[in-house]
N, C-alpha and C positions, 0 to 999 in steps of 0.2 A: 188698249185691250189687244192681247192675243187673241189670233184666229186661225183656223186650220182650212184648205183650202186640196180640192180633188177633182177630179173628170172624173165625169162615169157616162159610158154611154154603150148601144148597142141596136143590134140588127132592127128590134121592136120593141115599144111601150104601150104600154095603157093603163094610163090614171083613170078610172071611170068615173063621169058626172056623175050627180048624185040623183038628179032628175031624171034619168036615162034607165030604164028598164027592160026590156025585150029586144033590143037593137041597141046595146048600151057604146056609148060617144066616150072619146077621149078629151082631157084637159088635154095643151099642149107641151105643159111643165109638170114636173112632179110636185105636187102639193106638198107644205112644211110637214104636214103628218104624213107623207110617204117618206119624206126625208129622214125622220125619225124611224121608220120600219127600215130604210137602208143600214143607217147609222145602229139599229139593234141589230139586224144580222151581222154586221160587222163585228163587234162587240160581245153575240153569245147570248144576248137576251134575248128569252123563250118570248115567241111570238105573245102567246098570253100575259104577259106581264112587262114588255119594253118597253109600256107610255108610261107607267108609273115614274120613270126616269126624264120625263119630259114635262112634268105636268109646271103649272104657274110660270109658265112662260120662262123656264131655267137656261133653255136652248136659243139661241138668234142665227138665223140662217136666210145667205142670201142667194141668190141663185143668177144664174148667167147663160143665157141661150149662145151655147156653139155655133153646131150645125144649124141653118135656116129648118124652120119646124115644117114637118109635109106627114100628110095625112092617107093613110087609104083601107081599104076594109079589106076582110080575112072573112069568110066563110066557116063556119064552126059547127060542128055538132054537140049538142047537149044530149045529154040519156042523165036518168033516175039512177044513181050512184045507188041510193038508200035497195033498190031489188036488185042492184046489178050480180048476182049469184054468178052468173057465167055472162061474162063482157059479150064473146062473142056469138052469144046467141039473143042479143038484145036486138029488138025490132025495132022500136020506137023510140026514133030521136027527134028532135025539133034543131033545125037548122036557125040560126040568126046571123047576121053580120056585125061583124064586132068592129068597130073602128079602131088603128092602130096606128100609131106615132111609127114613124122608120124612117131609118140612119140617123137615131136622134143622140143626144153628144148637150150635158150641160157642166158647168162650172161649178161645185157649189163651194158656200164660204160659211163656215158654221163656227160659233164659238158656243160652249157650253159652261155652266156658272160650275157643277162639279168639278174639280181641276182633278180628281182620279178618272173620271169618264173621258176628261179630254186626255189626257196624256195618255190613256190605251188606247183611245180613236186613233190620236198621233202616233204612237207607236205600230199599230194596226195597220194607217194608212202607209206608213214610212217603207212596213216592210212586202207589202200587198198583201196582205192576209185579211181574211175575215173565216168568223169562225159556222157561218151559214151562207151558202150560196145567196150571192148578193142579185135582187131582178129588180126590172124596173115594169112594178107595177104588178104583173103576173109570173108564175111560178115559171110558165112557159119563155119569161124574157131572160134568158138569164144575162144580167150585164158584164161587164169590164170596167173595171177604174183603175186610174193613178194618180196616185200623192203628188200635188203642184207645190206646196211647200206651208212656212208654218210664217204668219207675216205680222207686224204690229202692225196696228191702224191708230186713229186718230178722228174722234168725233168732230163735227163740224156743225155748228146750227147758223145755219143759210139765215141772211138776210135780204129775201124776195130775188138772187141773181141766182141766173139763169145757168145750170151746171149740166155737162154731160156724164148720164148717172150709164154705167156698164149695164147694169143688172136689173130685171124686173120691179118696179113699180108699184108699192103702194098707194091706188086710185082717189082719189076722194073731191067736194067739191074745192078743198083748201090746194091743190096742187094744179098747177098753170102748166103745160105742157106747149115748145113751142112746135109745130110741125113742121119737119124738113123735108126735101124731096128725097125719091128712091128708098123710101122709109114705108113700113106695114105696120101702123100700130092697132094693135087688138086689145082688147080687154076682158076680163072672166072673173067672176066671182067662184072662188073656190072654200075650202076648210080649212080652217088655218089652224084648231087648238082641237084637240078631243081629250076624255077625259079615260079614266081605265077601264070603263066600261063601253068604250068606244064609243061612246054620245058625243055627237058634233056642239061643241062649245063655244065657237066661236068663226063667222063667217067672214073672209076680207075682198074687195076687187081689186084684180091689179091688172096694170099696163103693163105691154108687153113690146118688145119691136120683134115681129115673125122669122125675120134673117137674122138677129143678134145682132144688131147695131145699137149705139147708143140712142139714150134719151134725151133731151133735153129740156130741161124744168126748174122749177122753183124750189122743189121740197123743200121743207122747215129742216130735215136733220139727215145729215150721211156720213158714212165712216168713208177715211182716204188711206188706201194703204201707201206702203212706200213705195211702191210702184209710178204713183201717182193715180190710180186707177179709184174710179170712185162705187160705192156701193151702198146700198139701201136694206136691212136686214127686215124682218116683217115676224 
């Protein structure tokens, strides 16, 4: 299987928990369905309609923590958009603190089953272009990416040994994780599938190492590209 393979990173993110409300928290990775909102502005699909291009699981995407992940909050004002008649004579704002991903930088590895969606991705990414300002997360993030290259891989279903996987981690009780020193492993259940009406379809946990070091585990199945570099798609 071909796979297409990019950096994107910038000054700030924020993936917002789903549970997070008035003080709303940041994941530390962009979730598969923010994945797909990069990969639509890239591409030209109108924010209203780019999941329909994702839907039944057509997309596999794996991701790779760069930069070590770090977190800090931003001060923000909110105002009533809906009466804002004149911005600057608005009174009444409500301040909260938004938690925000910075100098955050990941890998992703994405294959898609449409071979026209992916060879304009590839073309897209090849030549830096996207046809909508590309963020990560918020309007206000705007990011930067480059095209790392286009790679065959090679599935592998693991029997019980113990592999150093690059890329975040599909959690569950069937994967044996060994723990090394100088290592942060975290874990988060995030969104993994939504549907075109943007109803969360499907929920997954995954492992993480905080500094982007490797994993090492058991998992039943991973793609090796030619690199030698192993990955986990979700």
């Amino acid at each position: 299987m071909k796979i297409l393979s990019f950096d994107i990173w910038g000054d700030y993110g924020h993936f917002r928990k789903y549970f997070t409300t008035s003080s709303p928290l940041t994941f530390s990775f962009p979730p598969k369905t923010a994945i797909y909102g990069i990969v639509g502005a890239m591409l030209g699909f109108d924010k209203d309609e780019y999941l329909k291009y994702f839907q039944n699981k057509c997309c596999k995407v794996a991701i790779k923590i760069i930069n070590p992940i770090k977190k800090t909050r931003i001060p923000i004002n909110y105002i009533d958009t809906k009466v804002a008649i004149d911005m600057s004579k608005i009174k009444n704002r409500t301040q909260v603190n938004l938690e925000v991903l910075k100098d955050c930088k990941y890998r992703i590895y994405i294959n898609h089953e449409d071979k026209d969606i992916y060879e304009q991705l590839k073309e897209m990414l090849a030549a830096k272009k996207s046809k909508y300002t590309v963020c990560l997360g918020l309007s206000e993030f705007i990011a930067n990416f480059s095209y790392v290259g286009e790679f065959q891989t090679k599935r592998i279903d693991n029997n019980n040994e113990m592999i150093d996987i690059e890329t975040i981690i599909p959690f569950n009780g069937d994967v044996n994780v060994k723990i090394e020193g100088n290592r942060e492993y975290l874990k988060d259940t995030v969104y993994n599938e939504m549907n075109e009406k943007r109803e969360i379809t499907e929920f997954i946990t995954l492992l993480y190492e905080r500094t982007g070091k490797s994993i090492k585990c058991d998992i039943s199945t991973y793609y090796e590209l030619e690199s030698g570099d192993k990955i986990v798609f979700f």
